[in-house]
C-alpha positions as CSV (number, residue, x, y, z in Angstrom):
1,X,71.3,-5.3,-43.8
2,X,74.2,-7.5,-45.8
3,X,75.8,-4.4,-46.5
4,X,79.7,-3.8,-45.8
5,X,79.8,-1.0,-43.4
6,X,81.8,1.9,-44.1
7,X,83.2,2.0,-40.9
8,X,85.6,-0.5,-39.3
9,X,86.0,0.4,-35.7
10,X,82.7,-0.7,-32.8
11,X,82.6,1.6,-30.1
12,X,81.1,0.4,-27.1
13,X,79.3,2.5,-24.4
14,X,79.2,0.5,-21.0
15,X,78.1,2.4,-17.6
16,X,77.6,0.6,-14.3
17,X,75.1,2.1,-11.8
18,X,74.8,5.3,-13.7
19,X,78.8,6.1,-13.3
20,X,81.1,7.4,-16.4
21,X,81.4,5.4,-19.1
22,X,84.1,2.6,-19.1
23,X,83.2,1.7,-22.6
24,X,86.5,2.7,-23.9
25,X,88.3,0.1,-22.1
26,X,87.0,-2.6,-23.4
27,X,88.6,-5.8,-24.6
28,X,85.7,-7.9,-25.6
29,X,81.9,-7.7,-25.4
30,X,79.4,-10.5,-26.4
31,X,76.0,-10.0,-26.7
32,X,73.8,-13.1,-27.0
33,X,69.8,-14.1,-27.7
34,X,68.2,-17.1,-28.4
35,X,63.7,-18.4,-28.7
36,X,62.7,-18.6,-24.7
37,X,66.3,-17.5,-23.3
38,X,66.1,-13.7,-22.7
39,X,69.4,-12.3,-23.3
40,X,72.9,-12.3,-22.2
41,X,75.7,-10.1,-22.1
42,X,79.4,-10.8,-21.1
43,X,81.9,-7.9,-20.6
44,X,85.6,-7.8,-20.6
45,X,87.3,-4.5,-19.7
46,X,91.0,-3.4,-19.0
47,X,91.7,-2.6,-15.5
48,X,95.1,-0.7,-15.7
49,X,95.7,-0.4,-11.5
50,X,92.9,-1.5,-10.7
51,X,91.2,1.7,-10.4
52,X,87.6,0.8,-12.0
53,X,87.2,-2.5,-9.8
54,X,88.1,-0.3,-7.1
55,X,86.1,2.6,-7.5
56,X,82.9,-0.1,-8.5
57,X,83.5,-2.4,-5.5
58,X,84.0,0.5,-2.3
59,X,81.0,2.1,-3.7
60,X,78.3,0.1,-5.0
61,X,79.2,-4.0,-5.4
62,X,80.0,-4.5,-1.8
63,X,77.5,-3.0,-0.4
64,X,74.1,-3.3,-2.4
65,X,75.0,-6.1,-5.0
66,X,73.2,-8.8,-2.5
67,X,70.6,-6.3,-1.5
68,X,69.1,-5.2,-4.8
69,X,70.7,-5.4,-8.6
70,X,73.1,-4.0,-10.3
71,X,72.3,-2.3,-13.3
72,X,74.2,-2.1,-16.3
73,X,73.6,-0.1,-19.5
74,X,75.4,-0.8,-22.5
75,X,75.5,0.5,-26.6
76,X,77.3,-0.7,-29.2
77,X,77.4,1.7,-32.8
78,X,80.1,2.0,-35.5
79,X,82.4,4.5,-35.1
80,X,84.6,6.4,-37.6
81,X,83.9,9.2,-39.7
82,X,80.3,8.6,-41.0
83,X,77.6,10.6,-41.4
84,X,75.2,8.4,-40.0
85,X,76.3,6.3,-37.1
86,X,74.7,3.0,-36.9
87,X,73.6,2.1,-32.6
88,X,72.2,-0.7,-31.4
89,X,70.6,1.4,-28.7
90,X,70.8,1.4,-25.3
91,X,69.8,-1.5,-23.5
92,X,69.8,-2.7,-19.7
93,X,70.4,-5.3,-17.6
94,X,72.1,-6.6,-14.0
95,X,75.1,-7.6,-13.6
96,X,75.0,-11.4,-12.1
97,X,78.8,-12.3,-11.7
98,X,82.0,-10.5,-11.7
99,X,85.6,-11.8,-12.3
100,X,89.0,-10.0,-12.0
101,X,92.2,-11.3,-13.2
102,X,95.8,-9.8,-13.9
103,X,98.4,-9.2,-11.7
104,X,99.8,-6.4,-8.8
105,X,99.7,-4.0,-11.6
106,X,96.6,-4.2,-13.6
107,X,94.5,-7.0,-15.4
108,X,91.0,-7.1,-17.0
109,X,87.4,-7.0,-15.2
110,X,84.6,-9.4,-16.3
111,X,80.9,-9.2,-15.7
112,X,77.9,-11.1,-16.7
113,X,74.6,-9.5,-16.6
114,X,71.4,-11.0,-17.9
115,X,67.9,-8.8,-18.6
116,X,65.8,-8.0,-16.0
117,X,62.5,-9.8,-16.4
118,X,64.9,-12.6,-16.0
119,X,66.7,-11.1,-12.8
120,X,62.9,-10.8,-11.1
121,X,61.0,-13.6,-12.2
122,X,64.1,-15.9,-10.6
123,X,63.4,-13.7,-7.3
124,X,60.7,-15.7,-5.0
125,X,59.1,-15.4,-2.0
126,X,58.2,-18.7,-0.8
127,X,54.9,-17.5,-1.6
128,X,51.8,-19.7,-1.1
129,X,48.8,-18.0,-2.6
130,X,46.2,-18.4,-5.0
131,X,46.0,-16.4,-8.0
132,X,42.0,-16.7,-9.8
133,X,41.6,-16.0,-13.4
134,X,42.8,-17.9,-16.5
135,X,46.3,-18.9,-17.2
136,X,46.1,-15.5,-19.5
137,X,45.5,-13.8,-16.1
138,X,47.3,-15.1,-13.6
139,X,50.3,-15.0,-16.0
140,X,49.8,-11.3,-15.9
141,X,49.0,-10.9,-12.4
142,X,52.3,-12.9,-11.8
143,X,55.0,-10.6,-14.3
144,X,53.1,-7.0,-12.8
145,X,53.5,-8.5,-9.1
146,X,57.3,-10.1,-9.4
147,X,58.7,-7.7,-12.5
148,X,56.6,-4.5,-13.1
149,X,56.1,-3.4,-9.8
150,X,59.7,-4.4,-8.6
151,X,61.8,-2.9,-11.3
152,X,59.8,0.2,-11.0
153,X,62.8,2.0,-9.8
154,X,64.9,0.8,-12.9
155,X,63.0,2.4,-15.7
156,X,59.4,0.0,-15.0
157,X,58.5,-2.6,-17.4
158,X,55.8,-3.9,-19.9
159,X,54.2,-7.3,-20.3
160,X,52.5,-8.7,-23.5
161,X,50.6,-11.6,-23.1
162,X,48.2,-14.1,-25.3
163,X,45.1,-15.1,-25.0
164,X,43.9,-18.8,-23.9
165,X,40.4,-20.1,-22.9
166,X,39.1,-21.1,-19.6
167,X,37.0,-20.1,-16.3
168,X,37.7,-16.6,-14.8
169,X,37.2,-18.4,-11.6
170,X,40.3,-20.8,-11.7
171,X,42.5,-21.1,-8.8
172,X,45.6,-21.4,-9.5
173,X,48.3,-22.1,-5.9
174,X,51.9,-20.8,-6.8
175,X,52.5,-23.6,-4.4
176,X,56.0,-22.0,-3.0
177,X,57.3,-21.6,-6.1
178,X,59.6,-19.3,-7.5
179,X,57.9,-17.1,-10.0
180,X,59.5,-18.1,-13.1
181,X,59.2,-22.2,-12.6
182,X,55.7,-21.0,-11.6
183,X,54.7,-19.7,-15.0
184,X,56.9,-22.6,-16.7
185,X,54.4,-25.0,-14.7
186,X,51.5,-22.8,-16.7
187,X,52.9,-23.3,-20.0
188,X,54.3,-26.5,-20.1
189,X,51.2,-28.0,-20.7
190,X,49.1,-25.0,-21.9
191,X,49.7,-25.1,-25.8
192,X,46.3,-26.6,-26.6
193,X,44.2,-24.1,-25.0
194,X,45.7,-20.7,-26.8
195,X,44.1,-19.6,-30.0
196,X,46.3,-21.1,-32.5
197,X,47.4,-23.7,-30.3
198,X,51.3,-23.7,-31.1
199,X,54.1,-23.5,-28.4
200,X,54.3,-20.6,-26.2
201,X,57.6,-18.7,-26.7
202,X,59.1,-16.4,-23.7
203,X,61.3,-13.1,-24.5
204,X,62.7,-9.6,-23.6
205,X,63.2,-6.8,-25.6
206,X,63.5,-3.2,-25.6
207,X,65.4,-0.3,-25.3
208,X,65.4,1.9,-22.4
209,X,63.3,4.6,-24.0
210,X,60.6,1.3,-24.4
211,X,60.9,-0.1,-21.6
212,X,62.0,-3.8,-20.5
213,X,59.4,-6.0,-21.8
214,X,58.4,-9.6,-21.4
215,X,56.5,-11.5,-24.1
216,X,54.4,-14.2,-23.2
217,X,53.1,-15.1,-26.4
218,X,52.0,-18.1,-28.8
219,X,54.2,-19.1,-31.9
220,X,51.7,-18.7,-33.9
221,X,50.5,-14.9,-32.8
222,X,53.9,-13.3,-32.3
223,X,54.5,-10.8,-35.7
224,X,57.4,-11.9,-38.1
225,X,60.1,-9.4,-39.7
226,X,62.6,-9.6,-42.1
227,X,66.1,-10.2,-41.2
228,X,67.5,-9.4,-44.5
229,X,69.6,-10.7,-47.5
230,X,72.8,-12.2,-46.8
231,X,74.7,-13.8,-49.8
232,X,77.5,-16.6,-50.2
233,X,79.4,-16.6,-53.5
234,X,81.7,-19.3,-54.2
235,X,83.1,-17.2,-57.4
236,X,82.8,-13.6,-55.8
237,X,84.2,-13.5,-52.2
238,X,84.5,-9.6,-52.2
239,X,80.9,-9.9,-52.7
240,X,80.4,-12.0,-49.6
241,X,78.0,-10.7,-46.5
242,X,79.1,-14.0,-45.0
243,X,82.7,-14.3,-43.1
244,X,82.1,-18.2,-42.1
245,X,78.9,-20.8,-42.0
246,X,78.1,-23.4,-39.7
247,X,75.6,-26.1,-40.9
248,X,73.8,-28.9,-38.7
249,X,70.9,-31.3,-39.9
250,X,69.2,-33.9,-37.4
251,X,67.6,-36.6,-39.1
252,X,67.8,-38.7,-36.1
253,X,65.0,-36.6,-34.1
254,X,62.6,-38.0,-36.0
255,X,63.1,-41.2,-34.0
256,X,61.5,-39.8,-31.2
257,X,59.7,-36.5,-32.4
258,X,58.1,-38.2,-35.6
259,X,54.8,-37.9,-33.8
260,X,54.3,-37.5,-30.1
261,X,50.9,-39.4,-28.0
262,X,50.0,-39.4,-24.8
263,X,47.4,-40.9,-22.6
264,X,45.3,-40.4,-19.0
265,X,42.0,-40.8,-17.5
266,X,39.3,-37.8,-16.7
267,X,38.7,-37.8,-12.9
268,X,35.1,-36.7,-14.4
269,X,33.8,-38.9,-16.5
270,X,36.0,-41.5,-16.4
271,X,36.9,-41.5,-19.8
272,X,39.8,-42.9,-20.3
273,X,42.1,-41.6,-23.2
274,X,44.6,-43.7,-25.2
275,X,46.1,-44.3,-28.6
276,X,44.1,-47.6,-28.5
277,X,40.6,-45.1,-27.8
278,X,41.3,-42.4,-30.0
279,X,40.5,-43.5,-33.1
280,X,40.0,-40.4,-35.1
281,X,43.5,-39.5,-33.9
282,X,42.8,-36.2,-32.6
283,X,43.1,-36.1,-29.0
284,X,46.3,-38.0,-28.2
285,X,48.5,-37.7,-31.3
286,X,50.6,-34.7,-32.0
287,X,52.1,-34.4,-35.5
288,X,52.5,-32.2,-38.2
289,X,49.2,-32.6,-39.7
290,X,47.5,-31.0,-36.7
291,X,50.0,-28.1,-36.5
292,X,49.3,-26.0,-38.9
293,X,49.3,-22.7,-37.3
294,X,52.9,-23.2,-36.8
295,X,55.5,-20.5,-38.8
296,X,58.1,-21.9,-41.4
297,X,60.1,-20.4,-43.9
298,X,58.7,-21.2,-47.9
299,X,61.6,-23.2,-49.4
300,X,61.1,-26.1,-52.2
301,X,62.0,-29.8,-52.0
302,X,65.7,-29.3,-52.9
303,X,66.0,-27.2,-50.3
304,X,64.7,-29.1,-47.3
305,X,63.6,-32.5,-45.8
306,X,60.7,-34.0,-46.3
307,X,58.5,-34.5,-43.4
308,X,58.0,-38.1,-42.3
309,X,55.0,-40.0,-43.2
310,X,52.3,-41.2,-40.3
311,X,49.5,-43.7,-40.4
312,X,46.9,-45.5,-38.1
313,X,49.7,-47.4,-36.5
314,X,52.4,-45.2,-35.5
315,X,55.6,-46.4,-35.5
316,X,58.9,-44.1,-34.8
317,X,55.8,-42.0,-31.5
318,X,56.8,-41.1,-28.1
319,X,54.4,-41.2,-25.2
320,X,54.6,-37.9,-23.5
321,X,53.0,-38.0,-19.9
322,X,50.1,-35.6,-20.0
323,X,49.4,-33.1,-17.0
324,X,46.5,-34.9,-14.6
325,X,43.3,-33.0,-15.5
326,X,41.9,-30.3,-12.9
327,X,39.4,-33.0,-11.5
328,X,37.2,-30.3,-10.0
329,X,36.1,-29.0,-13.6
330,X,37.1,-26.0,-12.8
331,X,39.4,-24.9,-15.8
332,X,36.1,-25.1,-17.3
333,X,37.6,-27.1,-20.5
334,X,37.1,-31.0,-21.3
335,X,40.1,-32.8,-20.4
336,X,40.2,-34.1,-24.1
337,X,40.3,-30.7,-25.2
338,X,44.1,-30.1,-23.4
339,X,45.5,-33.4,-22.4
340,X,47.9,-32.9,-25.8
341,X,49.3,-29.7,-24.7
342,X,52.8,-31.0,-23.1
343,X,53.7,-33.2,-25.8
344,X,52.4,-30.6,-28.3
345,X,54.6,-27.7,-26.7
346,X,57.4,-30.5,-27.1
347,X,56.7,-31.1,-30.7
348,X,56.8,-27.8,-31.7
349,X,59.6,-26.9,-29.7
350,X,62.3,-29.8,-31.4
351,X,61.2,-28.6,-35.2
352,X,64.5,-26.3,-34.8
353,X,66.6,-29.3,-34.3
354,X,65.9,-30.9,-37.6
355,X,68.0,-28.5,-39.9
356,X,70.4,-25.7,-38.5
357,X,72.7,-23.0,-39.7
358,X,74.4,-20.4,-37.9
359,X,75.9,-17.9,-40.3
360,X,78.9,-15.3,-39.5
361,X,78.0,-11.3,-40.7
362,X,79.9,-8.4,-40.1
363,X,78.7,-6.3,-36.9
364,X,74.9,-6.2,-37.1
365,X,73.5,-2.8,-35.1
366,X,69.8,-2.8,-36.6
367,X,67.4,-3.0,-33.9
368,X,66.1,-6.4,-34.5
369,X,69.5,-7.7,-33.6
370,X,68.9,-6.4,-29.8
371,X,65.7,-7.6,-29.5
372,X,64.6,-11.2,-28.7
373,X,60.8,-10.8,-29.8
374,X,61.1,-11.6,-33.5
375,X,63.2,-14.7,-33.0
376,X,61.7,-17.5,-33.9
377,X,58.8,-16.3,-36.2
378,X,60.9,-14.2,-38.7
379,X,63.1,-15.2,-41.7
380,X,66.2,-13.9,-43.7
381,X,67.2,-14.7,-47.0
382,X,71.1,-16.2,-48.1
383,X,71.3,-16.1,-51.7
384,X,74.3,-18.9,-52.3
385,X,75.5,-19.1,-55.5
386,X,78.0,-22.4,-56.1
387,X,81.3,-22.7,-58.0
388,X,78.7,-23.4,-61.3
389,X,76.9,-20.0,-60.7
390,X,73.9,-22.1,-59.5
391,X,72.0,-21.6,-56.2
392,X,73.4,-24.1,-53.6
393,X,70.6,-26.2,-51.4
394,X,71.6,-23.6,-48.1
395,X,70.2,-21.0,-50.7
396,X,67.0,-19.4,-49.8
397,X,64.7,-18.1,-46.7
398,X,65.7,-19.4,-43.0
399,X,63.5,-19.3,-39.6
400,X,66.2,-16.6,-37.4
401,X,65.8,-17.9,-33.8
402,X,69.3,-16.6,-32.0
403,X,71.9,-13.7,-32.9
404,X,75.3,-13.6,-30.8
405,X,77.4,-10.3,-31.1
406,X,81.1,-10.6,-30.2
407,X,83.2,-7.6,-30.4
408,X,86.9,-7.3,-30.0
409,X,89.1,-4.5,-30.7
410,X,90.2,-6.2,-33.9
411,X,86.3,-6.1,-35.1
412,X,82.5,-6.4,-34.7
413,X,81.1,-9.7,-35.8
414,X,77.8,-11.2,-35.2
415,X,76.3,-15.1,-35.6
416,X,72.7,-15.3,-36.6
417,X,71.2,-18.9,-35.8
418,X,68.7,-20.4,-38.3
419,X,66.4,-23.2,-39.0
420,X,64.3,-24.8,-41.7
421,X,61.2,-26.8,-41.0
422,X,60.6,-29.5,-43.4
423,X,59.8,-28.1,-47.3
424,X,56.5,-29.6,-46.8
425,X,55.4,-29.3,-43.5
426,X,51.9,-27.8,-43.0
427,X,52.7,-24.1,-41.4
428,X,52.0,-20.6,-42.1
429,X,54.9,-19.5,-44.5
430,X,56.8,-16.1,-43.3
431,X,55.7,-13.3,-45.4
């Protein structure tokens, strides 16, 4: 990865409902990712006469795109003469809008389509029953009821989900909710009771020959990868992997994400639970100190922020409203052992904001770059040289939480998105 390619030219392979491929007609394709969003894909093709909207419309969009999805199946590779063509795979998903535009003659035909654990899980049924197990289970029982079993007909699916404590015998009421706001209700306050205790991060991945698959997995759990070496040279441009870079820093979050508290009362025993109460600090408070499971690249002080400083009396927290305990017990864990987990999900979730950098690479095919499951536990490298010769403070190893192709007939180019955690934060670096 870094590497010029040898060829220039992308090729794109695009068939809708299993019928030729249209790929040749493209005028531009993106192709987008990002930590908890799934993935995206936008489509522009050239309609001369109209002939593909046509044929598309009288014999599948009409009359089964509001009965049951649309699928889409797309590859992109580059072309020319090589060897050893470098794909991207093909990957899936269903088309969600469509736009045409042009004139009597001919114009261009644009689709949307998004992955489809995200198509199913927004599919409800009004439903009001009660799953039992723990949030582990019913998580499951949810994705194999609402995905699995549903997309059966498009190739099935796969789920991977992590492990949390609690009582086999929960019930949990889906309360009429759609299925994905129903498992967002699980893990937005959920963070304290998995194994590492670090925010839960939602993806999809896979090619068809693996199958669509959902992750439902902890931060601290999910395996890491290397993205590769990318490098900025202010003397050498012909050396340059990078086309352009975008760089953000956010020193203004720690105003309100310097350390999270919150508060609330056990309908059990009482107990009431406060920053006034907690005097050991480890029920209420949510900071970096007692995060440490959480992943960050290893960078040194010139390369990062330092992380704020807290004490006894926190200045620079935000309350976060904790969920109300279950006050039948029957989670079967102590109220104080999960009253942190909103604001600790919320924490964890903002450390992206602090420092950001979105770099510009030529077309990107490898795997990794079609698959959302590494993103936001894995690294790359940039080595930045300066005018001097000397590594530049953007210089070194970055967390890779997003990638966005965008092809055009002129070229293939692809935005990774990147953050840093604080130099000094306490975190698991990213082998």
């Amino acid at each position: 990865m870094g590497e010029p390619k040898v060829t220039s030219k992308a090729l794109l392979y695009l068939s809708i409902e299993d019928q030729e491929d249209v790929g040749f007609e493209y005028k531009s394709f993106e192709w987008m990712s990002f930590t908890n969003g799934g993935y995206v894909v936008r489509a522009e093709i050239n309609d001369p006469g109209w002939n593909i909207l046509r044929q598309y419309a009288t014999e599948e969009y009409l009359s089964s795109g509001r009965k049951k999805p649309t699928k889409v199946v797309w590859e992109l590779e580059w072309g020319g003469s090589t060897a050893e063509k470098k794909k991207t795979g093909k990957h899936q998903g269903f088309i969600v809008d469509l736009d045409a535009r042009g004139v009597n003659k001919g114009g261009t035909l644009e689709f949307i389509a998004v992955d489809p654990p995200s198509f199913w899980l927004n599919a409800g049924d009004s439903s009001g029953k009660v799953y039992e197990g723990t949030a582990k289970d019913v998580i499951e029982k949810v994705i194999d009821e609402y995905f699995i079993e549903k997309n059966a007909s498009y190739g099935g699916g796969a789920r991977v989900v992590s492990e949390v404590g609690g009582n086999k015998k929960m019930k949990w009421p889906m309360m009429r909710m759609d299925p994905k706001t129903f498992i967002s209700s699980i893990l937005d306050w959920s963070a304290s009771i998995t194994d590492k205790k670090t925010n839960w991060i939602v993806s999809s991945g896979g090619s068809i020959e693996e199958k669509p698959t959902i992750w439902v997995r902890e931060q601290g759990e999910r395996p890491s990868r290397n993205y590769g070496v990318y490098v900025m040279d202010a003397n050498t441009p012909s050396a340059n992997d990078i086309r352009n870079f975008q760089y953000l820093s956010d020193n203004f979050v720690s105003v309100f994400q310097k350390q999270l508290t919150t508060q609330g009362i056990s309908a059990i025993s009482g107990k009431f639970y406060d920053v006034v109460t907690d005097q050991e600090q480890k029920q209420v408070y949510v900071r970096d100190e007692n995060t440490s499971e959480k992943k960050k690249p290893d960078i040194t002080a010139s390369q990062g922020f330092a992380k704020p400083t807290t004490g006894k009396n926190p200045e620079w927290s935000t309350a976060i409203m904790a969920v109300p305990q279950f006050n039948a017990g029957d989670l079967g864990i102590k109220y104080g052992d999960y009253i942190d987990g909103r604001a600790r999900g919320m924490f964890l979730n903002m450390l992206n904001l602090v420092m950001r950098i979105k770099i510009s690479v030529s077309g990107e095919p490898d795997p990794m770059f079609s698959d959302s499951h590494y993103l936001g536990v894995s690294k790359l490298k940039i080595i930045w040289l300066d005018v001097d010769g000397k590594p530049y403070f953007l210089d070194g190893d970055w967390l890779v939480y997003g990638f966005h192709h965008q092809v055009t007939r002129s070229g293939w180019w692809t935005d990774i998105y990147c953050a840093r955690l604080d130099y000094d934060a306490n975190a698991v670096p990213i082998g």
